[in-house]
N, CA, C and O of each residue as an XYZ file, in Angstrom:
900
protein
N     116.276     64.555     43.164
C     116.276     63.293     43.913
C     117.138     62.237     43.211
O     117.877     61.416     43.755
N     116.845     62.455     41.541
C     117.845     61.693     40.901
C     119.615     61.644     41.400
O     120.336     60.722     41.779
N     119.783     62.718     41.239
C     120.915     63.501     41.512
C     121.581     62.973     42.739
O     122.802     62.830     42.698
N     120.852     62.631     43.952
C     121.342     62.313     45.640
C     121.077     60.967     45.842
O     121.583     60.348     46.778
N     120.128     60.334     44.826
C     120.167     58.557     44.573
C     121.838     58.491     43.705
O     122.635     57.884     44.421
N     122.295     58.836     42.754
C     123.457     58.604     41.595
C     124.334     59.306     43.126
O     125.498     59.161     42.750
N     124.400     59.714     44.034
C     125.370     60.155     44.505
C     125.693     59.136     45.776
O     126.786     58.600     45.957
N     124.665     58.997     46.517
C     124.751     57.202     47.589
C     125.174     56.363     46.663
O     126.031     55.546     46.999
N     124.684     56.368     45.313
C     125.448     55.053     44.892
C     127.126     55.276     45.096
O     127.915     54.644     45.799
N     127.320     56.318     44.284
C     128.661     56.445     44.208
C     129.585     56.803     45.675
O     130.799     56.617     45.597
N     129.152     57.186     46.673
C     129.525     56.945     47.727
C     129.802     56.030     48.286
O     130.840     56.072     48.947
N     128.892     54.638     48.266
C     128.860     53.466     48.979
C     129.920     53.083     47.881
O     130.899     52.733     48.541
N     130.275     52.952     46.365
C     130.950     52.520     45.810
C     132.622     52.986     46.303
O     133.658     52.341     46.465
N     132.320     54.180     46.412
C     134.158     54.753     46.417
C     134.136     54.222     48.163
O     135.332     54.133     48.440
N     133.428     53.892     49.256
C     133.937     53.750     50.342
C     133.963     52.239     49.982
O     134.474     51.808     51.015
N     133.741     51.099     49.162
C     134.166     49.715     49.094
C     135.501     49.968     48.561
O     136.492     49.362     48.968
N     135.525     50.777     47.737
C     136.862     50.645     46.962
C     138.211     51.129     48.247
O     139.123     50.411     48.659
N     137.965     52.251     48.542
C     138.660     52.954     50.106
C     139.014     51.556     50.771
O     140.171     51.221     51.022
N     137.832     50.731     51.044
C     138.374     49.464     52.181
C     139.277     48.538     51.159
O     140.251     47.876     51.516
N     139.012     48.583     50.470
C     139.843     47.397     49.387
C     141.382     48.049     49.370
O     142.331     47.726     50.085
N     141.334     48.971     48.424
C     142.463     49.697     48.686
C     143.396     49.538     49.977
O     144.515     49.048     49.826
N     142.982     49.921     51.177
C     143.534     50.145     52.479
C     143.798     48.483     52.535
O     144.940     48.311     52.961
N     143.260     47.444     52.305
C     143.405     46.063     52.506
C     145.164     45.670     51.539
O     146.139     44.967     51.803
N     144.850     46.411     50.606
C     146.049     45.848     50.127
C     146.886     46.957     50.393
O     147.686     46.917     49.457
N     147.256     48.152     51.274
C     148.157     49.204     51.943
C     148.358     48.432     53.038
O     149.447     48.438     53.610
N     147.589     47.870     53.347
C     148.297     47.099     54.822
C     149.303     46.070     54.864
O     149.926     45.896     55.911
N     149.498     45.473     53.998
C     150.755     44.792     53.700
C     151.443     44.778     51.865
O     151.346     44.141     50.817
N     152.070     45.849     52.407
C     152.794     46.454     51.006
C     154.167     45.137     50.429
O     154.918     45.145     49.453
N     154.004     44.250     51.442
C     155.450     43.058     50.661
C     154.792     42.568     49.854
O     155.380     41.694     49.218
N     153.470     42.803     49.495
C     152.965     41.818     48.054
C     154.017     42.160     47.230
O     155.006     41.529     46.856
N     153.600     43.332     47.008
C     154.419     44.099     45.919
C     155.722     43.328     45.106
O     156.042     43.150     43.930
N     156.262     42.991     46.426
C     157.541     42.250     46.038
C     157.574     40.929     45.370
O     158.314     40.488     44.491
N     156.381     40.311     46.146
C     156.782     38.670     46.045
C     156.509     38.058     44.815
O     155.507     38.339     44.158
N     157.392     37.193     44.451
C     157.160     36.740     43.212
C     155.844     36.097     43.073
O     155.249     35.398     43.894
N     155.581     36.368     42.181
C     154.336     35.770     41.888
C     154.007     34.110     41.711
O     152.913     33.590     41.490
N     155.687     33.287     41.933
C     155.390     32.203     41.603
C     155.343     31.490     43.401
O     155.476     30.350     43.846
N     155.124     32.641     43.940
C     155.059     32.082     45.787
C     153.680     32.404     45.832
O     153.353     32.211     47.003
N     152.515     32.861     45.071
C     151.221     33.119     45.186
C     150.544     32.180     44.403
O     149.321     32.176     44.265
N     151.339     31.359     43.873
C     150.573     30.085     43.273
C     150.102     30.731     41.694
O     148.967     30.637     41.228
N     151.258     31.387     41.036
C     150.396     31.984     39.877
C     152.138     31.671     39.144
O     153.254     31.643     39.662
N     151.607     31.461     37.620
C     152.862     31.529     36.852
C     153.049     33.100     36.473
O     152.492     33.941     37.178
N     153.684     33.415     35.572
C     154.029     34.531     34.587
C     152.852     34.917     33.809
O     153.111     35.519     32.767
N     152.059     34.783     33.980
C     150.920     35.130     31.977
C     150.813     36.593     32.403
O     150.784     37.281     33.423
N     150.769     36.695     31.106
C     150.510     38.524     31.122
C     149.132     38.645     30.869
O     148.333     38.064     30.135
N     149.064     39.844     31.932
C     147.231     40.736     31.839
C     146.682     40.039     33.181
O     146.461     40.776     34.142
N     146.457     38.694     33.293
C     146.185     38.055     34.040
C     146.863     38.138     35.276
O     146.091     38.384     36.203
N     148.174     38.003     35.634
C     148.960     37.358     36.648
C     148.482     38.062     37.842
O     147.706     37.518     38.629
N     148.985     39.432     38.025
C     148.896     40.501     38.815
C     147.079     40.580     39.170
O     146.891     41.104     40.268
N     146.182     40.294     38.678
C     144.910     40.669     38.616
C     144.702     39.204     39.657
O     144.195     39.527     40.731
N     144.929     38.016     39.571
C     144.069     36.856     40.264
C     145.698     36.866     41.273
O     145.280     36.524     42.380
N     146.937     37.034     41.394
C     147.430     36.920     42.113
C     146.987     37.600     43.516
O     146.815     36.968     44.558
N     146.791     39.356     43.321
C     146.006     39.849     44.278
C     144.772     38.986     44.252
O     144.677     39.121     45.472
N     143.950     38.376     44.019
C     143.082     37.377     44.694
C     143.490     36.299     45.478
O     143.155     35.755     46.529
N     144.105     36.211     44.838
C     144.808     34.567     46.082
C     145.851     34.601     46.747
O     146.197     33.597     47.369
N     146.461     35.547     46.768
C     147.857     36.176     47.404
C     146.638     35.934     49.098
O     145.530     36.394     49.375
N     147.599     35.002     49.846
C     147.299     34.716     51.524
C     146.740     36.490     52.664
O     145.840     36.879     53.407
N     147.961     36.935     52.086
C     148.080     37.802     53.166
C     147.287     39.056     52.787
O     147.034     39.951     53.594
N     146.914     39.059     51.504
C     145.578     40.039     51.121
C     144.482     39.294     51.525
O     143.503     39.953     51.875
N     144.376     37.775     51.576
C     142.900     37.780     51.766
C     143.135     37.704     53.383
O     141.983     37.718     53.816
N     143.704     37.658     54.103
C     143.861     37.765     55.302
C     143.575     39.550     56.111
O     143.051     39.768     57.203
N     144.104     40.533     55.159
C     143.574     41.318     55.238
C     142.219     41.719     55.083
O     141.635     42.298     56.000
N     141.732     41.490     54.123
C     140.243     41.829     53.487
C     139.879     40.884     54.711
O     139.826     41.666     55.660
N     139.664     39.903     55.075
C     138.454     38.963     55.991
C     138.876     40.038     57.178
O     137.960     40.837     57.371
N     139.851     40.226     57.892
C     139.975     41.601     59.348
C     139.479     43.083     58.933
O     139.553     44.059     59.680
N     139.005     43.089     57.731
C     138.536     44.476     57.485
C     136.981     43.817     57.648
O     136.246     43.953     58.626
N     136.833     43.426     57.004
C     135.404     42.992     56.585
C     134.768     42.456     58.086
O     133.566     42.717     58.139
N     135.194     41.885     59.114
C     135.131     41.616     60.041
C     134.951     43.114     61.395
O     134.145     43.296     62.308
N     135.934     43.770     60.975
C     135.778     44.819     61.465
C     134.614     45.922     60.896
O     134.321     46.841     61.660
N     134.029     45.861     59.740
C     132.853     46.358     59.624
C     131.789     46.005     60.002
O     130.933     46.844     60.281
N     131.491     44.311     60.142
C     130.473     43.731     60.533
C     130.352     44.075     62.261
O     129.231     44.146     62.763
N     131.635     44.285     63.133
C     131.974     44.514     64.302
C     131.147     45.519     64.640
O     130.208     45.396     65.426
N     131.502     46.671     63.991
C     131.203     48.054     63.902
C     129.656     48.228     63.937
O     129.053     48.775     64.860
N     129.039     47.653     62.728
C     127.511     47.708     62.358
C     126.870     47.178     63.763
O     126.201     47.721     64.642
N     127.293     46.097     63.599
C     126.285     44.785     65.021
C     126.830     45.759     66.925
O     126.257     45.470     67.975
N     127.682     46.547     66.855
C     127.517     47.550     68.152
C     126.194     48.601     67.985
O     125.301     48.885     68.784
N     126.438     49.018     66.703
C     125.454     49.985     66.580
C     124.119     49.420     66.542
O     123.198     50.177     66.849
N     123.807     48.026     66.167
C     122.487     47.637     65.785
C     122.064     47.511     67.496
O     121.056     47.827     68.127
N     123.483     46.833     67.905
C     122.579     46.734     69.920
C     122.314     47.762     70.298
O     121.192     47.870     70.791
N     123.384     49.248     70.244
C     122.956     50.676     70.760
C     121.328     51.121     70.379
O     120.415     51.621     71.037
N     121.476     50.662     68.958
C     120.162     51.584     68.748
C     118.977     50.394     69.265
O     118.081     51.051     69.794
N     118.607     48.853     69.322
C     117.983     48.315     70.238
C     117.760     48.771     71.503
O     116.651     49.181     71.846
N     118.857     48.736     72.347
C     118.977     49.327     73.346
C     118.258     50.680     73.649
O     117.298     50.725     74.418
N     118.628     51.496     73.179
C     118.162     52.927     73.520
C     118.112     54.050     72.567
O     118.761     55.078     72.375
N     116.635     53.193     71.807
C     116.488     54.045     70.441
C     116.214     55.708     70.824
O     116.513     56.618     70.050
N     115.705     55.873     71.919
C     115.169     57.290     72.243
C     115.884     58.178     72.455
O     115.644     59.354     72.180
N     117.090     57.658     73.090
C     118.336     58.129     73.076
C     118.627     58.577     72.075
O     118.565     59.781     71.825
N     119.164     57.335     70.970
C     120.104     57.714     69.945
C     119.226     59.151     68.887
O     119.740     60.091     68.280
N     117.686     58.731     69.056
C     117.107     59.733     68.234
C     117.179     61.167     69.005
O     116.689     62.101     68.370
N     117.775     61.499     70.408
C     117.974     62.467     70.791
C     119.011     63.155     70.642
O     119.019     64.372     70.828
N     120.146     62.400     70.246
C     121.279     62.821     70.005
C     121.189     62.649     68.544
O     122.167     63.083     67.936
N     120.638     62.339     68.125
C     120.785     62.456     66.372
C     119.769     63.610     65.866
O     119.698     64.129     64.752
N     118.993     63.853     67.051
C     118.257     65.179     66.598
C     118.863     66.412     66.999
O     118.602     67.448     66.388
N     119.780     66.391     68.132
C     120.859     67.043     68.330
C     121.941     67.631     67.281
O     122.261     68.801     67.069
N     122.504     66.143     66.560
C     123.527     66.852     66.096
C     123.353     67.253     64.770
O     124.323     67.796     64.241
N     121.882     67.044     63.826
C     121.148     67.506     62.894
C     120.874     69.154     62.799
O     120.210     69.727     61.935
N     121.510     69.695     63.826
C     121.513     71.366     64.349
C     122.088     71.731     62.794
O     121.341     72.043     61.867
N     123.240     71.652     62.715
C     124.285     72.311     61.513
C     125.653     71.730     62.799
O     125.630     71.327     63.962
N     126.628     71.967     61.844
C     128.011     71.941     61.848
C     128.577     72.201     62.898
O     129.185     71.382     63.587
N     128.368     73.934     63.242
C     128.644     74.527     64.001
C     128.516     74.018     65.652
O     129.158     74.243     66.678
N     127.338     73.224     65.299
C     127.330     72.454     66.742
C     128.311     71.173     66.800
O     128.876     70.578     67.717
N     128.256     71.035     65.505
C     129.203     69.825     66.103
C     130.720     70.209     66.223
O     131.604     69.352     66.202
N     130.912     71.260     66.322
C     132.261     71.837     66.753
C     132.132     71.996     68.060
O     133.044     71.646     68.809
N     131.065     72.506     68.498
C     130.905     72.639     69.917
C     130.688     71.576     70.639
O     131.070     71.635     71.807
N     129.950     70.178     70.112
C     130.383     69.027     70.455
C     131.828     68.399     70.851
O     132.164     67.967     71.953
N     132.591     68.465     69.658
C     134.023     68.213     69.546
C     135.016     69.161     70.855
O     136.129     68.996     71.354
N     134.275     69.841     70.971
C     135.374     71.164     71.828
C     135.163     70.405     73.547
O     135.987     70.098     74.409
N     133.260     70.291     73.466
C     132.985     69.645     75.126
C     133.944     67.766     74.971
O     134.336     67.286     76.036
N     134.069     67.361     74.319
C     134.677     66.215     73.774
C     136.226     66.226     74.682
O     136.681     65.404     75.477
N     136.735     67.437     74.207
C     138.039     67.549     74.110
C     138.222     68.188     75.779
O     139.311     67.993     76.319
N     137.275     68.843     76.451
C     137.492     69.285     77.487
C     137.179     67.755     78.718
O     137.747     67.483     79.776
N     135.992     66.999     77.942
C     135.819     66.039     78.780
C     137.160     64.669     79.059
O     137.432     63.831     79.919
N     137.619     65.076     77.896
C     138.888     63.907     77.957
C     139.999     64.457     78.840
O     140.665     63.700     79.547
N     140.179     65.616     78.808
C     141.381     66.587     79.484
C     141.282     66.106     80.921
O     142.207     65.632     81.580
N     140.045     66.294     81.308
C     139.352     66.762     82.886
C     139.360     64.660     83.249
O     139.657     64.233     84.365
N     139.124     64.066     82.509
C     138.877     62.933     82.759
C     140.253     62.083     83.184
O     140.359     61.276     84.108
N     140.982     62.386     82.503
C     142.659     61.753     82.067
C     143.058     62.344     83.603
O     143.257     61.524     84.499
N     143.153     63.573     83.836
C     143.458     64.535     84.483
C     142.954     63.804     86.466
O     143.565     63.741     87.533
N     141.897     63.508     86.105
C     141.141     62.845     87.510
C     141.490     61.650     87.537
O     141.679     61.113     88.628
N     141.674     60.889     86.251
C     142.088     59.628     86.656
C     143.142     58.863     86.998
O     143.234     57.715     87.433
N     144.608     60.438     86.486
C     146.155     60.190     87.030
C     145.632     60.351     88.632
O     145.688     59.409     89.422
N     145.205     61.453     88.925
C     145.009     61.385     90.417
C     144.620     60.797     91.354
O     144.774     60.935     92.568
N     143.869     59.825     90.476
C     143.406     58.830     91.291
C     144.359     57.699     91.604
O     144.291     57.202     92.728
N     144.894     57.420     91.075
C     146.023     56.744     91.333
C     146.985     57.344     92.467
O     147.995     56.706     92.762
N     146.819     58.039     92.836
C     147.628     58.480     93.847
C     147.139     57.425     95.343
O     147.791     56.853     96.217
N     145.817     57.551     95.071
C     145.212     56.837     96.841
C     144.711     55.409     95.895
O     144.297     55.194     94.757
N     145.083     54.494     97.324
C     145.169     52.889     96.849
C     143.307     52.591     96.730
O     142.868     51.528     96.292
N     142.461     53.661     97.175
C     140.905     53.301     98.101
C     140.411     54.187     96.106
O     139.357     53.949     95.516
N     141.051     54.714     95.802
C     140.698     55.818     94.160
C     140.928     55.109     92.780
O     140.366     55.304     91.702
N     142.036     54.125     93.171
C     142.556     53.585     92.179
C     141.535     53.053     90.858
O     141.611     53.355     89.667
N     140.418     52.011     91.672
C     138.871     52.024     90.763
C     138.869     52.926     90.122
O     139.348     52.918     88.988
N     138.409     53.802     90.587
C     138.290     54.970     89.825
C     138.315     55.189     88.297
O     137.424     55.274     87.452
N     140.114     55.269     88.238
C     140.304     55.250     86.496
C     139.618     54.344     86.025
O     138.533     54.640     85.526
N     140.038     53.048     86.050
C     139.034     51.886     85.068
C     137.183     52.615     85.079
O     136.746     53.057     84.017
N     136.678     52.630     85.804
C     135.046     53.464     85.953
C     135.200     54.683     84.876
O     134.460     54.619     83.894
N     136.185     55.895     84.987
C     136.122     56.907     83.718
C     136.101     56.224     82.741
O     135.157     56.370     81.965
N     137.154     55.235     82.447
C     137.403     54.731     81.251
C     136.159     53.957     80.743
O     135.880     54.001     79.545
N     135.585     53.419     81.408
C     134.148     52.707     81.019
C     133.361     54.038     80.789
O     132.980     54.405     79.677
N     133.172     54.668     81.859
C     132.028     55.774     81.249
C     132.494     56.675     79.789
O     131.551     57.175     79.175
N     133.592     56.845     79.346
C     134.279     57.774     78.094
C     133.628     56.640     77.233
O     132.543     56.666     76.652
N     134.753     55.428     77.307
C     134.176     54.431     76.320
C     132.669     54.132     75.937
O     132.490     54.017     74.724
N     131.916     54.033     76.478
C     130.558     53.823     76.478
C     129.503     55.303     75.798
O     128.555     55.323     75.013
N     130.236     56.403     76.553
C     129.424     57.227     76.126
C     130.047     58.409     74.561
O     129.528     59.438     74.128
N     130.863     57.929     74.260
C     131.545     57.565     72.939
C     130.521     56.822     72.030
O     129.619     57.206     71.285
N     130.966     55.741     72.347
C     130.033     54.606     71.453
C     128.802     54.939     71.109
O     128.531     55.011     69.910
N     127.509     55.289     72.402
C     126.304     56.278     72.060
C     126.102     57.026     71.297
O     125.102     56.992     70.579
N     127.541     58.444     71.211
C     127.368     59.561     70.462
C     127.401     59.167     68.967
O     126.555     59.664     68.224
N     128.690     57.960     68.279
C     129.982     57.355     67.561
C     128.211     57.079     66.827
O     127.828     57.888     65.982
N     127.559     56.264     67.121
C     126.014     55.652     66.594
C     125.525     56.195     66.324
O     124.856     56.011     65.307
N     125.465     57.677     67.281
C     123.888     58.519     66.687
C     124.575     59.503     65.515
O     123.857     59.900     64.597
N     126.255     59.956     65.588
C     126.542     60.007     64.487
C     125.909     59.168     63.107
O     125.096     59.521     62.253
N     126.510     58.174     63.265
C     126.615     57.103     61.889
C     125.345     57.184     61.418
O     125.079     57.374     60.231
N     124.315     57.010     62.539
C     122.949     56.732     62.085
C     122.402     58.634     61.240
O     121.887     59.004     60.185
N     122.763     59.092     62.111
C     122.363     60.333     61.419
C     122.857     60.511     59.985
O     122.057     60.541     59.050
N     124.146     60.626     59.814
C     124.892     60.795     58.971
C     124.306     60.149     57.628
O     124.012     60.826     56.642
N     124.148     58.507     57.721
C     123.351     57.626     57.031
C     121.793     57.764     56.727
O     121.391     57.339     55.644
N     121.029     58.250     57.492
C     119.772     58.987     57.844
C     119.732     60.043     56.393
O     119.156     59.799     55.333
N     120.404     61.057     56.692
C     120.072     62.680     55.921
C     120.638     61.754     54.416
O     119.912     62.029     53.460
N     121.359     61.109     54.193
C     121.686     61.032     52.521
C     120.555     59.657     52.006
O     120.518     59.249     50.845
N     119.656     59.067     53.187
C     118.418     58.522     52.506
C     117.720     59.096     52.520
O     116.910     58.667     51.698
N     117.216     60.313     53.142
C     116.284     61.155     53.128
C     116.315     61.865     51.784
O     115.357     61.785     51.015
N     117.287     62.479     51.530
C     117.812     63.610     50.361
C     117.744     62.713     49.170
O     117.279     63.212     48.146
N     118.105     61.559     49.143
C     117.693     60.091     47.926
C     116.393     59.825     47.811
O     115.884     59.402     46.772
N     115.587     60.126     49.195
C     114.090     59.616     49.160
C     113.690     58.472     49.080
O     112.709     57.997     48.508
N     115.001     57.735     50.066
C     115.151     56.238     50.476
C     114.725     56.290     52.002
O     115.035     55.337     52.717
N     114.125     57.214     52.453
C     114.116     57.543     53.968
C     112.920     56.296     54.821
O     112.789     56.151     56.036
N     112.186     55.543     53.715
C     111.523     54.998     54.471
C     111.613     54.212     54.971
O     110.608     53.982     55.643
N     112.750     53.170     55.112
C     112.983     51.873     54.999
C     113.255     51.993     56.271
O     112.710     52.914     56.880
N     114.398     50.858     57.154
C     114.578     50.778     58.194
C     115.555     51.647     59.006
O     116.580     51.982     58.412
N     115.469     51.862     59.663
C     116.528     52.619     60.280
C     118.103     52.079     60.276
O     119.193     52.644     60.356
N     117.729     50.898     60.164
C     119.180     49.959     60.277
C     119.636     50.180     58.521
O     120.677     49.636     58.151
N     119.072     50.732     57.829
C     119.812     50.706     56.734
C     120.681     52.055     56.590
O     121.755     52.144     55.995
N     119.933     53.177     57.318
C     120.434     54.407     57.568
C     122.014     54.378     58.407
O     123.046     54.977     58.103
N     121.723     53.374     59.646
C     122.980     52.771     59.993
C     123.973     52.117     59.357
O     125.185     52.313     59.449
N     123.342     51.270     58.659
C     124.167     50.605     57.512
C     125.207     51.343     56.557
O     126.385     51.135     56.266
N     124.202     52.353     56.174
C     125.121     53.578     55.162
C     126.137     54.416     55.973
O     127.247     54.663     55.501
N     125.819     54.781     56.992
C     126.680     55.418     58.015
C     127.473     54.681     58.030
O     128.488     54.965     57.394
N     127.421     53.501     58.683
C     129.149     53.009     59.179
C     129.468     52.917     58.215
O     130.551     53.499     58.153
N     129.025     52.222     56.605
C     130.348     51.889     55.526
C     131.133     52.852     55.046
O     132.225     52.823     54.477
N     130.119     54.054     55.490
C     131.112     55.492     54.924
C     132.228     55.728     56.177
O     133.396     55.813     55.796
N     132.102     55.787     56.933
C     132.661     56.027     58.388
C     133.720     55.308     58.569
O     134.836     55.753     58.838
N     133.363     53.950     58.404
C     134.542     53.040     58.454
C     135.460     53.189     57.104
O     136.647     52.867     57.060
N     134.851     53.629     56.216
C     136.068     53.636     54.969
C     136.726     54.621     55.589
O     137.826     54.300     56.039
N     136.320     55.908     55.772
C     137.364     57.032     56.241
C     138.214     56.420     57.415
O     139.314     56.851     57.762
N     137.730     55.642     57.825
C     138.940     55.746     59.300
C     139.826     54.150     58.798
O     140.591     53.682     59.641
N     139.689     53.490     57.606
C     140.861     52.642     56.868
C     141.650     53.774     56.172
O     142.537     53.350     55.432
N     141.546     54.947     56.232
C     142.485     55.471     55.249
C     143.990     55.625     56.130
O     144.010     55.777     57.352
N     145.078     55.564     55.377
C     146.294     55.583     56.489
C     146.506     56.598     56.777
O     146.673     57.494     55.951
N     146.571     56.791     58.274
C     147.343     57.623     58.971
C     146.119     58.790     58.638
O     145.588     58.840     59.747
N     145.495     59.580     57.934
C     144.274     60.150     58.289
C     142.969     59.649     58.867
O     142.125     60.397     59.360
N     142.876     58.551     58.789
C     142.032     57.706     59.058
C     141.900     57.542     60.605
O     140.716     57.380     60.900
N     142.421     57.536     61.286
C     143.544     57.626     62.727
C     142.826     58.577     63.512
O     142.187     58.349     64.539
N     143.095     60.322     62.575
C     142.528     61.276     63.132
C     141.322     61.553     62.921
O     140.870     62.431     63.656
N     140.638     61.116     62.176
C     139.241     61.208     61.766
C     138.771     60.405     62.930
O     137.962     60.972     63.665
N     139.168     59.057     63.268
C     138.454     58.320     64.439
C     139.153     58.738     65.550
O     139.182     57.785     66.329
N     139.851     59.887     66.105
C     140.128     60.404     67.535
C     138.644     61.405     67.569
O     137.755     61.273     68.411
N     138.644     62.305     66.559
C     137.476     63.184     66.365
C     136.425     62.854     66.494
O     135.624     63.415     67.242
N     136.150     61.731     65.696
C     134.810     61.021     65.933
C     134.236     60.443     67.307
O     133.078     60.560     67.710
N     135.351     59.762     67.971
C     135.284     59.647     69.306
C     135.169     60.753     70.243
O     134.400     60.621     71.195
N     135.907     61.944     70.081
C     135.514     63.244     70.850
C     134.325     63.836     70.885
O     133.682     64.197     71.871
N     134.009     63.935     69.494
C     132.857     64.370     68.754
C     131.771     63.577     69.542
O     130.912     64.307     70.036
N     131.620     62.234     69.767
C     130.634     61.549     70.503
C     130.252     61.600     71.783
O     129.126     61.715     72.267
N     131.417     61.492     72.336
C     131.067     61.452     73.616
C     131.093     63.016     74.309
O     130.942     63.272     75.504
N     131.344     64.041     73.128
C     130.392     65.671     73.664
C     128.885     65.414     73.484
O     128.005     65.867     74.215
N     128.670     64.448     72.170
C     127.109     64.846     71.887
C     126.228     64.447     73.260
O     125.315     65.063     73.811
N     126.893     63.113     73.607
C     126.659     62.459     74.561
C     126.439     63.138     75.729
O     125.269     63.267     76.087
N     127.406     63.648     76.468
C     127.147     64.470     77.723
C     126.556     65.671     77.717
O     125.969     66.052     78.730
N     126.648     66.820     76.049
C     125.482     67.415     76.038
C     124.475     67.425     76.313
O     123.915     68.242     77.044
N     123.764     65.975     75.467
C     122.138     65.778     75.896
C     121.699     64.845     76.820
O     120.591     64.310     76.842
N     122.979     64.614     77.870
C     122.644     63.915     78.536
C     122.783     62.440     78.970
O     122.373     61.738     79.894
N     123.601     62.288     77.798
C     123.270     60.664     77.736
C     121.952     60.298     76.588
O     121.448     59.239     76.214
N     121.743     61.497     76.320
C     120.445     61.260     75.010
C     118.862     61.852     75.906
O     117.737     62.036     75.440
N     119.321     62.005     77.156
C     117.929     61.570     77.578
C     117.104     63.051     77.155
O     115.878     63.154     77.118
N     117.795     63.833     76.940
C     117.398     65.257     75.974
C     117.002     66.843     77.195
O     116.480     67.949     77.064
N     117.779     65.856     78.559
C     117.562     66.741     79.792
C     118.342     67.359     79.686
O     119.198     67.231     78.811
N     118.307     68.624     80.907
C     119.633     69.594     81.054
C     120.140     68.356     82.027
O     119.611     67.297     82.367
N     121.596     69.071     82.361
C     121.892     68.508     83.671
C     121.541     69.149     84.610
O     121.438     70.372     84.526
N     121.188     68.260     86.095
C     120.721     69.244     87.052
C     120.582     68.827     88.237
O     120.148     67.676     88.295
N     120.815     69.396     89.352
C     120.763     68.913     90.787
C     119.244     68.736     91.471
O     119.089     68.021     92.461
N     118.386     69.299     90.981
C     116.924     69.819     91.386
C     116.116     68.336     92.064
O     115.258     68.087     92.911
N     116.958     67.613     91.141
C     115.710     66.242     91.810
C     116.153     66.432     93.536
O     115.250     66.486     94.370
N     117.641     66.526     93.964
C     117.969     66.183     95.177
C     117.941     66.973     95.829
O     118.608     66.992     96.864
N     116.858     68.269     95.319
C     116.421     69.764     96.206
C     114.923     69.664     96.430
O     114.287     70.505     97.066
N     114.298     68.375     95.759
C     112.618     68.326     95.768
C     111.976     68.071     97.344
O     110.893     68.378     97.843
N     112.900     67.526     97.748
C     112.280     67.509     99.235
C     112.867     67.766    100.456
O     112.767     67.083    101.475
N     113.619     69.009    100.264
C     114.277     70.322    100.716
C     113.017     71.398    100.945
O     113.248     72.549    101.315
């Protein structure tokens, strides 16, 4: 237990460092600028160390990262308000092993194909056109569902395995996105990790339903047949 407490620490540590890092990859002209345009003279040891502190366009970065995590967390805190029964259906879902979540990712990838696919066509008739915008809300949305019960899960099993499992659920969330979101600041992998993650969701999603942990099925509109 020791062992998976010393290891969340060091996780949550290397994904602050990941966002920091990526904060100052996002605008690589620091590099260049003299240091006497950052409000810093010459001293050695020092210069380079508080210049990246007060250098504009790093802290301009760091506040849109940091902003974008708080973004991230406060969707997930309404999802799981919203429709905790859900998210615990799809997080008991994708707690299977791995293997399912490939098979997640695969219904992911077929649902985007088939979706894209219906929604060029719809554009064809002026009465269809709705249409696309409506897929695009339903992908987006049922993304976001899966994207949560990820994070929360994900965040979930490494307090459990720490034997931090009791606390709130929102902290389980908490740990999820900071790891989640560090991976998807990384450049240019970061990118594909959040296409996946988005695929990945919105299979878990239409797997179980929307969470509700039903099959899909026509039967209600055969009951009084």
């Amino acid at each position: 237990m020791k062992r998976w407490r010393m290891m969340v620490v060091i996780i949550v540590l290397a994904a602050a460092l990941i966002m920091f890092v990526s904060a100052l990859l996002s605008d690589l002209t620091w590099w260049s600028r003299p240091l006497g345009s950052m409000s810093m003279v010459r001293t050695p040891h020092r210069a380079w160390r508080l210049a990246l502190v007060q250098d504009a366009g790093i802290q301009v970065n760091i506040a849109v990262l940091l902003a974008g995590l708080v973004t991230q967390f406060m969707a997930g805190v309404l999802v799981l308000y919203l429709v905790p029964r859900r998210v615990h259906h799809m997080a008991h879902a994708i707690a299977v092993g791995w293997r399912q979540l490939l098979r997640y990712l695969v219904v992911g990838i077929l649902l985007a194909i088939v979706l894209a696919v219906v929604g060029l066509l719809s554009i064809l008739a002026l009465h269809t056109m709705p249409l696309l915008i409506i897929l695009a809300m339903f992908f987006f949305l049922a993304s976001l569902g899966g994207v949560v019960a990820l994070t929360y899960q994900l965040g979930r099993v490494l307090l459990s395995q720490a034997g931090w499992s009791e606390g709130s659920p929102l902290m389980s969330l908490a740990l999820g996105t900071s790891i989640i979101y560090a991976i998807t600041r990384i450049p240019f992998f970061g990118w594909v990790v959040l296409v996946l993650l988005w695929l990945t969701g919105v299979g878990v999603a239409v797997a179980t339903r929307l969470g509700s942990g039903k099959p899909w099925s026509l039967l209600p509109l055969m009951e009084d047949s």
